[in-house]
C-alpha positions in Angstrom: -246.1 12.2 -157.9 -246.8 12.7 -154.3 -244.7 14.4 -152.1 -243.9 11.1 -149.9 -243.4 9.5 -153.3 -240.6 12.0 -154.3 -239.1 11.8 -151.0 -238.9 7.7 -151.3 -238.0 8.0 -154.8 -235.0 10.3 -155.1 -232.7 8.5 -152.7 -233.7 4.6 -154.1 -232.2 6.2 -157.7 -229.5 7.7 -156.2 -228.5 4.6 -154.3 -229.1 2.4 -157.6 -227.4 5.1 -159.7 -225.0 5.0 -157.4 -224.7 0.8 -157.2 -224.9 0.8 -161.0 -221.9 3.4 -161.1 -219.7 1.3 -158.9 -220.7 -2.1 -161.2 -219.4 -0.2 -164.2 -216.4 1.1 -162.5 -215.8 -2.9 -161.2 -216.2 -4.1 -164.7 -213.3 -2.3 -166.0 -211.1 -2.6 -163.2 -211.7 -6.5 -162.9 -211.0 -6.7 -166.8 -208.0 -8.8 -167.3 -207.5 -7.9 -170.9 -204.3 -6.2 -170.0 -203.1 -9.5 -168.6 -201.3 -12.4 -170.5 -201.9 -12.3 -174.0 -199.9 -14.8 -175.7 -197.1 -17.5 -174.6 -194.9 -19.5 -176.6 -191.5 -21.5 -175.8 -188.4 -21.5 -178.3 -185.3 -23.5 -178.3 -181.9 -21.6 -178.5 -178.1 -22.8 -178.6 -178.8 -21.2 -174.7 -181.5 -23.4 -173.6 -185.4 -22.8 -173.7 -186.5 -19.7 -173.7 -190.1 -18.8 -172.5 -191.9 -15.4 -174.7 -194.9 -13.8 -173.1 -196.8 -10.3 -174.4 -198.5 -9.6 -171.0 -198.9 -6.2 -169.6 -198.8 -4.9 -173.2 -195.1 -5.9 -173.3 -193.1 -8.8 -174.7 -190.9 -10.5 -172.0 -188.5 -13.2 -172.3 -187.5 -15.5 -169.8 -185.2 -18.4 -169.2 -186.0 -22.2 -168.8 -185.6 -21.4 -165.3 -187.8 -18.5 -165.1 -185.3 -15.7 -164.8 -186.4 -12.7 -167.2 -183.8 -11.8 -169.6 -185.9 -8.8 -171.5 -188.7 -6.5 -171.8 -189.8 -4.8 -174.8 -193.1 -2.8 -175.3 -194.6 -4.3 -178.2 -196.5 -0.6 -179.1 -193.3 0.2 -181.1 -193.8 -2.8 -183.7 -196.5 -1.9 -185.7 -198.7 -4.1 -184.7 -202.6 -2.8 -185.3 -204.2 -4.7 -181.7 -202.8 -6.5 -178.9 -201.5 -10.3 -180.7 -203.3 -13.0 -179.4 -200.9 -15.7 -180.7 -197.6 -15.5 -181.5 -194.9 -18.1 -182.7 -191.3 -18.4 -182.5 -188.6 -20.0 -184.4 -184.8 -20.9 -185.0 -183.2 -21.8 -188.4 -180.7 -23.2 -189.1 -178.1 -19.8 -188.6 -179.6 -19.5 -185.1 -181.3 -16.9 -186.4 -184.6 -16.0 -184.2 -187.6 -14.4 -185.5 -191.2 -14.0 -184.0 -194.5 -14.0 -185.7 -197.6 -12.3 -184.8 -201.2 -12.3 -187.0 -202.6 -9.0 -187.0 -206.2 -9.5 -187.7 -207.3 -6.1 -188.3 -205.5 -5.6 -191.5 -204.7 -9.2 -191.8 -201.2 -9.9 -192.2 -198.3 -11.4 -190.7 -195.8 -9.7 -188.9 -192.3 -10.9 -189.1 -189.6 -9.7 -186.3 -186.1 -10.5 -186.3 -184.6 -11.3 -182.6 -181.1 -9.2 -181.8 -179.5 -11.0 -179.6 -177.0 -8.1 -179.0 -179.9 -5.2 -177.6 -182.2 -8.6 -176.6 -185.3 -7.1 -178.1 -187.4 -8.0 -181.8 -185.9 -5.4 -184.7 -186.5 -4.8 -188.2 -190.6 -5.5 -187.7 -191.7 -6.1 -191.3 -194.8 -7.9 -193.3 -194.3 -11.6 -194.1 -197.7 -11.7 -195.6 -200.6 -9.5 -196.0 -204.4 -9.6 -197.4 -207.7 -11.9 -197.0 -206.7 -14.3 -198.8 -205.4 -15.0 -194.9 -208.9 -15.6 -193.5 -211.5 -18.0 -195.1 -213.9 -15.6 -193.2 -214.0 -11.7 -193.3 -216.1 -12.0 -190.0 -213.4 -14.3 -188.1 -211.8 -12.7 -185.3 -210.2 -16.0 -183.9 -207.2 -16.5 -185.9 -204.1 -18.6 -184.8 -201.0 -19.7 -186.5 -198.0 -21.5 -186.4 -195.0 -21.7 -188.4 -192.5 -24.0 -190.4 -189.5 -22.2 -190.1 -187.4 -24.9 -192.0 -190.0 -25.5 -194.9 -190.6 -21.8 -195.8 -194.2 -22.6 -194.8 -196.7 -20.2 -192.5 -200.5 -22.4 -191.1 -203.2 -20.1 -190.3 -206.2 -21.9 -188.6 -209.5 -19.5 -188.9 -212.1 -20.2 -186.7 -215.4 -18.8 -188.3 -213.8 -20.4 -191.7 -213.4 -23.8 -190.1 -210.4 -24.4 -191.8 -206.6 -24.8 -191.6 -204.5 -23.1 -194.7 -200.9 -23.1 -195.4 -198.7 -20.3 -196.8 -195.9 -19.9 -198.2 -193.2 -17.0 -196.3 -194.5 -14.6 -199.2 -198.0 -15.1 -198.8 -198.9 -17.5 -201.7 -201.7 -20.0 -200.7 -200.3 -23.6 -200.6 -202.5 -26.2 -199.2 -206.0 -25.9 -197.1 -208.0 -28.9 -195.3 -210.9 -30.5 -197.1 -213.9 -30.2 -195.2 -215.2 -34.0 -196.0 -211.5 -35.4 -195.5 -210.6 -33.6 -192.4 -214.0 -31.7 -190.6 -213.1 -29.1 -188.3 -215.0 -27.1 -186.3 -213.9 -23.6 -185.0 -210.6 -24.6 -184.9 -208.1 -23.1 -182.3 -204.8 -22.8 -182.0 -202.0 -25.0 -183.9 -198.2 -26.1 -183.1 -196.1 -27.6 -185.5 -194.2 -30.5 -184.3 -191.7 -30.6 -187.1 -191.4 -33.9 -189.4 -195.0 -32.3 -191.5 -196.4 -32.9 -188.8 -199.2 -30.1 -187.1 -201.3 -30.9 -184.1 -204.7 -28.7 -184.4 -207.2 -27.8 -181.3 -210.6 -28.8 -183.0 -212.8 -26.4 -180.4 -216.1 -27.8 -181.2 -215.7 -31.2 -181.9 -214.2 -31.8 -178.7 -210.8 -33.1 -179.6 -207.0 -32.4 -181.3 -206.1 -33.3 -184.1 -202.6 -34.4 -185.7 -202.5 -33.9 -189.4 -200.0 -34.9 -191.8 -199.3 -31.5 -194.1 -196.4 -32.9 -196.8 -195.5 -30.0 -198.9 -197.5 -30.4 -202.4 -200.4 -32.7 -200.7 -203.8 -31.9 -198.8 -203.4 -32.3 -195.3 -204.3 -35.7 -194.2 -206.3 -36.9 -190.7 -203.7 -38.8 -189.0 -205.8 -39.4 -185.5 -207.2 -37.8 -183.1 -207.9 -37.3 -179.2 -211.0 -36.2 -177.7 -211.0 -34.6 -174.3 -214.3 -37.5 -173.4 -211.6 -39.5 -173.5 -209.8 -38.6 -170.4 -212.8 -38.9 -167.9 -211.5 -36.4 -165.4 -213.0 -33.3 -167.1 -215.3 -31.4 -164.7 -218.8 -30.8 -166.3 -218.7 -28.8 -169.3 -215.5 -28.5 -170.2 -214.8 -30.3 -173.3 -214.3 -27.7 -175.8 -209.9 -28.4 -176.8 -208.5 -25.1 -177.1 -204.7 -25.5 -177.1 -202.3 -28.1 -176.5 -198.9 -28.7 -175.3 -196.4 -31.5 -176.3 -194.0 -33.0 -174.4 -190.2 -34.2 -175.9 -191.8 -38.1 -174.6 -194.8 -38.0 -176.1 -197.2 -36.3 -172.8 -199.7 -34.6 -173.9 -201.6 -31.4 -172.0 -204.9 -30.6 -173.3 -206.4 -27.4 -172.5 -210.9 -28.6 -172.1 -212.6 -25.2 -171.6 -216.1 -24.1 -171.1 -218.5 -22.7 -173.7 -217.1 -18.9 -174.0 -213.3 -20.1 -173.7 -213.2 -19.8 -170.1 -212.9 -21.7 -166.5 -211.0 -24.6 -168.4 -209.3 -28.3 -167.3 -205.6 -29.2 -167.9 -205.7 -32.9 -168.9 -202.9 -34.8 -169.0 -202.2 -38.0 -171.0 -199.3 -39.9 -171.2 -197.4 -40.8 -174.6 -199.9 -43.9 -175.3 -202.6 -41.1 -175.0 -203.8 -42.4 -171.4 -205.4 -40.0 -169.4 -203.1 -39.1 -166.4 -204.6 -36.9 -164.2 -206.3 -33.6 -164.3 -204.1 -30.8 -163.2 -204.3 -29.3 -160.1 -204.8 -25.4 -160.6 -205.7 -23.3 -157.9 -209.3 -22.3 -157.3 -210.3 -19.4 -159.8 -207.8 -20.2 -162.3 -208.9 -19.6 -165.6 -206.3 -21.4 -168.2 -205.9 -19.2 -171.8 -202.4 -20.5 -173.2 -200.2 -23.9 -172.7 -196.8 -25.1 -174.0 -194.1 -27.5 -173.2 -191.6 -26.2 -171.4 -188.6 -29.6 -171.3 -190.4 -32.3 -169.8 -193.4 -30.0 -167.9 -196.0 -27.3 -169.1 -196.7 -23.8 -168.8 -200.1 -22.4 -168.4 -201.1 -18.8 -169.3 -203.7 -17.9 -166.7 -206.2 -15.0 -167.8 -208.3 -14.5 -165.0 -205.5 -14.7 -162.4 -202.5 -12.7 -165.1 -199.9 -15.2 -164.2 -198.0 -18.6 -165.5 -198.6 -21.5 -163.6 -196.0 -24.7 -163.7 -197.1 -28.2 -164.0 -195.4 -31.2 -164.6 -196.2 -34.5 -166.4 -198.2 -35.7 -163.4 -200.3 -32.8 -163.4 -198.6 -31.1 -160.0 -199.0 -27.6 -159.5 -195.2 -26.6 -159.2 -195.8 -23.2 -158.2 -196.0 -19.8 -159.9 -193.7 -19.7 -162.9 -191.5 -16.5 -163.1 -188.9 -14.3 -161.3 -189.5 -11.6 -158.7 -189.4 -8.5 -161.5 -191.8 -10.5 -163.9 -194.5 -11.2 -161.3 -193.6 -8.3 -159.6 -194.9 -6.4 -162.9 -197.9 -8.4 -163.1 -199.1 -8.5 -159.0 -200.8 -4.4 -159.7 -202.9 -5.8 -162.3 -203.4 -9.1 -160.5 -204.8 -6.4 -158.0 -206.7 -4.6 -159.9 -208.5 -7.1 -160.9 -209.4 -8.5 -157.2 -210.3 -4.9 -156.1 -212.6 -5.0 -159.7 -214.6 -8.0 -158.3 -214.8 -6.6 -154.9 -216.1 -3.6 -156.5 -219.1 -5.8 -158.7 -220.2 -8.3 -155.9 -220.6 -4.6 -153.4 -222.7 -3.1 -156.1 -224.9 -6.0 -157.3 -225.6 -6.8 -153.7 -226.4 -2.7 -153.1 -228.4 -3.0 -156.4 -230.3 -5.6 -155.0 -231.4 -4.2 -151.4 -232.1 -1.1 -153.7 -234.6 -2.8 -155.7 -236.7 -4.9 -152.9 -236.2 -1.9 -150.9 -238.3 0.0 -153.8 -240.1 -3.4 -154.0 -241.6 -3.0 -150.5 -242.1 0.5 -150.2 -244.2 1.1 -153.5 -246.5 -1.9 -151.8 -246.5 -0.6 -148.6 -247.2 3.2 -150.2 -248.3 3.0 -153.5 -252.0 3.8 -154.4 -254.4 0.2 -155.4 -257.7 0.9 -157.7 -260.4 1.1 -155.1 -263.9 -0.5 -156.6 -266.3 1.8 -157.3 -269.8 1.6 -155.6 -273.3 0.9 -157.2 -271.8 -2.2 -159.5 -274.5 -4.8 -159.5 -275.9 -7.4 -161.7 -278.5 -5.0 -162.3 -276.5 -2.9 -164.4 -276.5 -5.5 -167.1 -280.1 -4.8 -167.8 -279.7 -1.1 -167.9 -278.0 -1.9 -171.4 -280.9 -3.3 -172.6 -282.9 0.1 -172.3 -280.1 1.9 -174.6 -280.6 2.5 -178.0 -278.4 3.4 -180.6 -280.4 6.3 -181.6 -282.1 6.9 -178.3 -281.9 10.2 -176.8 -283.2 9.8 -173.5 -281.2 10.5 -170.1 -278.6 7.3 -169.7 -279.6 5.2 -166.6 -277.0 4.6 -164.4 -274.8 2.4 -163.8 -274.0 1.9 -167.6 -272.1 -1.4 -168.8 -270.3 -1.3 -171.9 -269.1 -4.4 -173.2 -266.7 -5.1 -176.2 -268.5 -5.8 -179.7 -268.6 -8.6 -181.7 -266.9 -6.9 -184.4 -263.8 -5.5 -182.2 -263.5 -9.4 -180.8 -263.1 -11.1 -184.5 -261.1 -7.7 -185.5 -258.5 -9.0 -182.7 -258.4 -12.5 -183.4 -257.6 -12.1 -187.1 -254.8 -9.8 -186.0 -253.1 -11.8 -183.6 -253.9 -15.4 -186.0 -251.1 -13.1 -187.7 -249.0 -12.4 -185.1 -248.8 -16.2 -184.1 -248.2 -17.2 -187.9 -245.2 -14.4 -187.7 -243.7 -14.9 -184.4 -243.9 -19.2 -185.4 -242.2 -18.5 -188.6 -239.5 -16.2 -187.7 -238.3 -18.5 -184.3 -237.7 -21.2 -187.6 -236.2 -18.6 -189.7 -233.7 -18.2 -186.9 -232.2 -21.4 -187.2 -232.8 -22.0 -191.0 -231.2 -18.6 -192.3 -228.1 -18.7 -190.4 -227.3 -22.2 -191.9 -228.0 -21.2 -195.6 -225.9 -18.1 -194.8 -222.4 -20.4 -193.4 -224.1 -23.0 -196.2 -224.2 -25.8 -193.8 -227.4 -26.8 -192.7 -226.5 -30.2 -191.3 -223.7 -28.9 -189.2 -226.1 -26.3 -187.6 -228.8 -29.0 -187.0 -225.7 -30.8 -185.1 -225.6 -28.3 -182.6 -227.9 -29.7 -180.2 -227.4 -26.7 -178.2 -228.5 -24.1 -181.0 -231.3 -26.7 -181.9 -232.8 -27.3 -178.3 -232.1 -22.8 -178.3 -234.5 -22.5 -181.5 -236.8 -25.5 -179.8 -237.0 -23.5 -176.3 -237.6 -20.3 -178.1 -240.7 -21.5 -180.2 -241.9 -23.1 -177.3 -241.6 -19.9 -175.7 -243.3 -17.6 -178.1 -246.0 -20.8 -178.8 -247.0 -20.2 -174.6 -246.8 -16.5 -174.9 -249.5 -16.4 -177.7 -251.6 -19.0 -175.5 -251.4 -16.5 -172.7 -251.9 -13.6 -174.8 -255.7 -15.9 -176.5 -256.7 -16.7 -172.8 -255.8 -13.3 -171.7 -258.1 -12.0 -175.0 -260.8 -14.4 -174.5 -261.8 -12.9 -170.7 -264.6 -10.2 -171.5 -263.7 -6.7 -170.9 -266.5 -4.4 -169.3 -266.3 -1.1 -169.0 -268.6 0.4 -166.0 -270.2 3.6 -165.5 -272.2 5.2 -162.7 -272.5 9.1 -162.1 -269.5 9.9 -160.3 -267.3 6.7 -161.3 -265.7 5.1 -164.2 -264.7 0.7 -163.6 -262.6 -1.4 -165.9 -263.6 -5.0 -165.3 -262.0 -8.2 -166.9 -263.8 -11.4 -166.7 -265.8 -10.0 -163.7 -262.5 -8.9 -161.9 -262.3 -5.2 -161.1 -258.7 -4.3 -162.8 -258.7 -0.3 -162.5 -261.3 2.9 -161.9 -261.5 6.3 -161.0 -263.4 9.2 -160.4 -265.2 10.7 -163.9 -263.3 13.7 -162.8 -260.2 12.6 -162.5 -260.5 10.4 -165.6 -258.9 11.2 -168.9 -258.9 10.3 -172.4 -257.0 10.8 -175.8 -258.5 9.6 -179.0 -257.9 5.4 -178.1 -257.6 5.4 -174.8 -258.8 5.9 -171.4 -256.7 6.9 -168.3 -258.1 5.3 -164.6 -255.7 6.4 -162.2 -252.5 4.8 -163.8 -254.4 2.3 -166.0 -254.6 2.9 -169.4 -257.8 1.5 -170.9 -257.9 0.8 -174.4 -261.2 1.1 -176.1 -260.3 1.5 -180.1 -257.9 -1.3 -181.5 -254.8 -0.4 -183.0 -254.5 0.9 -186.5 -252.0 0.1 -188.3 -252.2 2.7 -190.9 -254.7 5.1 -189.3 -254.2 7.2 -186.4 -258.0 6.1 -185.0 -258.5 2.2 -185.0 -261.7 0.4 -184.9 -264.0 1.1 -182.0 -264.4 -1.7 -179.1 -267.6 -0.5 -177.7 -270.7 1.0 -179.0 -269.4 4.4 -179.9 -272.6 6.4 -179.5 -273.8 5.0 -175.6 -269.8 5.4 -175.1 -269.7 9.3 -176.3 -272.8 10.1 -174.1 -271.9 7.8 -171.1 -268.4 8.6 -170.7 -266.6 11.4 -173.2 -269.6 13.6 -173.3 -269.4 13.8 -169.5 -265.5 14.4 -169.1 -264.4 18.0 -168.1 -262.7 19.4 -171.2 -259.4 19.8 -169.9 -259.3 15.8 -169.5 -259.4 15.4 -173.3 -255.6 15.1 -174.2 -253.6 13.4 -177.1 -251.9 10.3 -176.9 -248.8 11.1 -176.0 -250.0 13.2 -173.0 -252.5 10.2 -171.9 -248.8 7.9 -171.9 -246.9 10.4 -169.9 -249.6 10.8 -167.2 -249.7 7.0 -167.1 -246.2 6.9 -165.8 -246.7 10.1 -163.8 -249.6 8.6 -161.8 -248.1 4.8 -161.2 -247.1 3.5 -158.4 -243.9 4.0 -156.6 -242.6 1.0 -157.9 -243.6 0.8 -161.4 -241.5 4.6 -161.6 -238.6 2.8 -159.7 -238.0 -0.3 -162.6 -239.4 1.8 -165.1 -236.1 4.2 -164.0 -233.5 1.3 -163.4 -234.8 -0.8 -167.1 -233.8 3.4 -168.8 -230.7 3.2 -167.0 -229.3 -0.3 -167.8 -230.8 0.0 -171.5 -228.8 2.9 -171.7 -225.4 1.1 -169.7 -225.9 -1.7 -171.9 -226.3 0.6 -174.9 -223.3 2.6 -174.6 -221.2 0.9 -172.2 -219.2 -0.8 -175.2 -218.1 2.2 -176.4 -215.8 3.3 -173.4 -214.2 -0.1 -172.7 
């Protein structure tokens, strides 16, 4: 690199170090993981009581919104931070909490002291994967039958909804043909066998008759099409809340469970109205709290209040509750005032590096003494002719190198056609549902778009092969054309070349094929005119291996080649490792 080129360079990757820095650094503040975890609502001899794990603490609150207790929820054993929870009462009054902890699995089982107003005597209820249809699920909900010694654990990946007895003994699981679910979500158990499931990817809930000794049965259903109000894209039912008439708040989300509706139908199941959350809300968690609903915000860390008509009433919670939650509500603002600054930086950065490798950096100049003449100076060369070259000397690829290449990439399209199929095809043997897979339109239309894809990049890649390449050689210069376009040259001094390739200025010039198993592949031109014209006449120090001919590629590119080469190294290497620290 040139000096100007240093001096340009070094302060573009320090600003986009710099940018990229401050987008890392935004990422983790604006994560609101810390936030609102779980919600349920429980019904005590002293009214409704309203538990939340947010903060990584458990707090319980009063119908009204008053908190009555906090309790850091490090101390019960659990493995991760719960992301459903259930509460219940028996018949003693007695309250106990239940968490799934999906890393071992089990159950946790808690006992509520009413006396110190925190969960005691933290012990397993049930434990082993017998708990998960599938080992790979991480999306695991329950809900639980206090008064019918009975514990329903809906896994996602398994698709299915099974029933447990309070020592862990299997009991009851849904037939796929008699009641299809897909990714189901979370469950709530409305008493009287009855259990109302969020069927994520069919769109709908689901009330299910589960009498003890019998397969759950399909009662009916309720699709989130069916309220009209929806905005676009959110249909997938994650959670539901039922109300002591009958109203029923659906939680519709976007694909990736986010940016979700509230809809609201009445007892007949009539759409109501969809419910209006402030702008940026992003709705996790619902239940009925008396006749209204509670919504566990995890984008904005707080509980909002709506009632049966879909009204915002307000923030749910006393001064110390949100008080606790407004630094992290913070955090997470600063976080996304920290991302939008460095994406924006990262942007000027990269036009900025954009205009100032066009404006500085070096185009290949074409050589002189190119004519159409030069074509029948190739006639005069012999294979075995000694004689002084005549300059300028074409080379042009043989016929042999040109069907080499075509055989090769026939095999490349055959491989790239056949393994954009094999995407969709081995994924459905592996879940062993084909015809649910080819039911995804969106997976289908995925593997369609991606074949068509790799189809147009092998077009581009046969056109691209089909243009002639000619390689041109006077005394003092070395040309690269393609389909009679000049694409690089330089010098013969300032040439180089390794045992495949040629190096013109930053271009590297191919003029063996690649081997496969050999480290020298089949030759492209005539190798003996080639020696004499154009190896033969190099200065010796210009001979260099392979990898020496890549480096000086990158050393001798543009400005902005270096400049994306450098930020693609840096956000491989974010990408890479960034998991590791969150």
């Amino acid at each position: 690199m040139t000096k100007r080129e240093w001096q340009l360079a070094i302060p573009l990757l320090m600003g986009f170090a710099l940018c990229l820095a401050g987008f890392v650094h935004g990422q983790r503040l604006a994560d609101p993981s810390d936030g609102v975890a779980a919600l349920r609502v429980f019904k005590t001899q002293q009214g409704e009581r309203v538990a939340v794990i947010a903060n990584n603490a458990l707090h319980v609150l009063d119908a009204a919104g008053h908190r009555l207790a906090r309790q850091d929820i490090k101390p019960l054993g659990l493995t991760e931070r719960p992301n459903d929870m259930d509460w219940t009462v028996d018949d003693q009054q007695r309250v106990e909490a239940w968490f799934f902890d999906d890393t071992v699995p089990r159950v946790l089982r808690c006992a509520w002291s009413m006396e110190h107003m925190q969960l005691v005597d933290c012990r397993d209820a049930m434990t082993g994967p017998q708990l998960k249809v599938s080992t790979l699920s991480r999306a695991v909900h329950l809900a639980v039958d206090r008064g019918g010694q009975r514990v329903f654990i809906a896994d996602a990946n398994g698709d299915r909804v099974q029933s447990f007895d309070l020592a862990g003994k299997a009991l009851a699981s849904t037939d796929p043909q008699a009641v299809p679910l897909f990714f189901p979500n979370r469950l709530r158990y409305l008493g009287d066998d009855t259990l109302v499931v969020a069927d994520n990817d069919h769109r709908r809930l689901v009330w299910l008759r589960v009498t003890p000794g019998q397969a759950p049965q399909l009662v009916r259903s309720l699709r989130s099409a069916d309220h009209g109000q929806a905005r676009a894209g959110r249909g997938k039912v994650t959670d539901a809340a039922i109300g002591p008439d009958g109203t029923v708040w659906m939680l519709a989300m976007k694909q990736g469970q986010k940016d979700g509706d509230v809809l609201v139908f009445d007892a007949q199941q009539r759409p109501v109205a969809r419910a209006s959350l402030e702008d940026g809300a992003d709705p996790l968690i619902i239940d009925a709290l008396g006749d209204t609903a509670l919504v566990a915000d995890y984008s904005l860390i707080k509980l909002h209040h709506i009632d049966a008509q879909g009204r915002n009433l307000g923030e749910f919670g006393d001064t110390a509750f949100r008080g606790e939650l407004a630094p992290l509500q913070a955090r997470v603002r600063e976080g996304a005032v920290w991302k939008t600054g460095a994406m924006a930086g990262g942007g000027i950065v990269i036009v900025l590096g954009l205009v100032l490798g066009w404006r500085f950096g070096e185009k290949p100049k074409r050589p002189g003494q190119f004519d159409e003449q030069a074509k029948a100076a190739l006639a005069g060369l012999g294979k075995a002719d000694t004689t002084p070259l005549r300059f300028p000397v074409v080379l042009k690829q043989t016929q042999a190198y040109r069907t080499a290449m075509h055989k090769q990439m026939l095999g490349v399209t055959v491989v790239v056609v056949l393994v954009a199929t094999m995407a969709v095809a081995v994924p459905a043997f592996l879940v062993g549902d084909l015809e649910k897979m080819l039911g995804n339109w969106k997976l289908v239309s995925g593997a369609l778009i991606g074949i068509a894809v790799s189809c147009l990049s092998i077009v581009l890649v046969w056109r691209e092969l089909s243009k002639a390449l000619e390689l041109r050689v006077t005394e003092h210069k070395l040309g690269c054309f393609k389909g009679g376009d000049l694409v690089c040259s330089a010098p013969l001094k300032e040439a180089y070349a390794s045992t495949n390739a040629l190096l013109l200025g930053a271009k590297v010039v191919r003029f063996r094929m690649p081997a496969m198993h050999t480290k020298v592949g089949a030759p492209m031109f005539d190798m003996e005119v080639f020696n004499r014209a154009v190896l033969a006449r190099l200065p010796p120090q210009n001979l260099v291996s392979d990898q020496a001919l890549a480096w000086l590629a990158i050393k001798n590119g543009p400005l902005v080649v270096k400049l994306l080469f450098c930020v693609l190294f840096v956000a491989g290497v974010v990408v890479g490792f960034y998991p590791m620290f969150r």
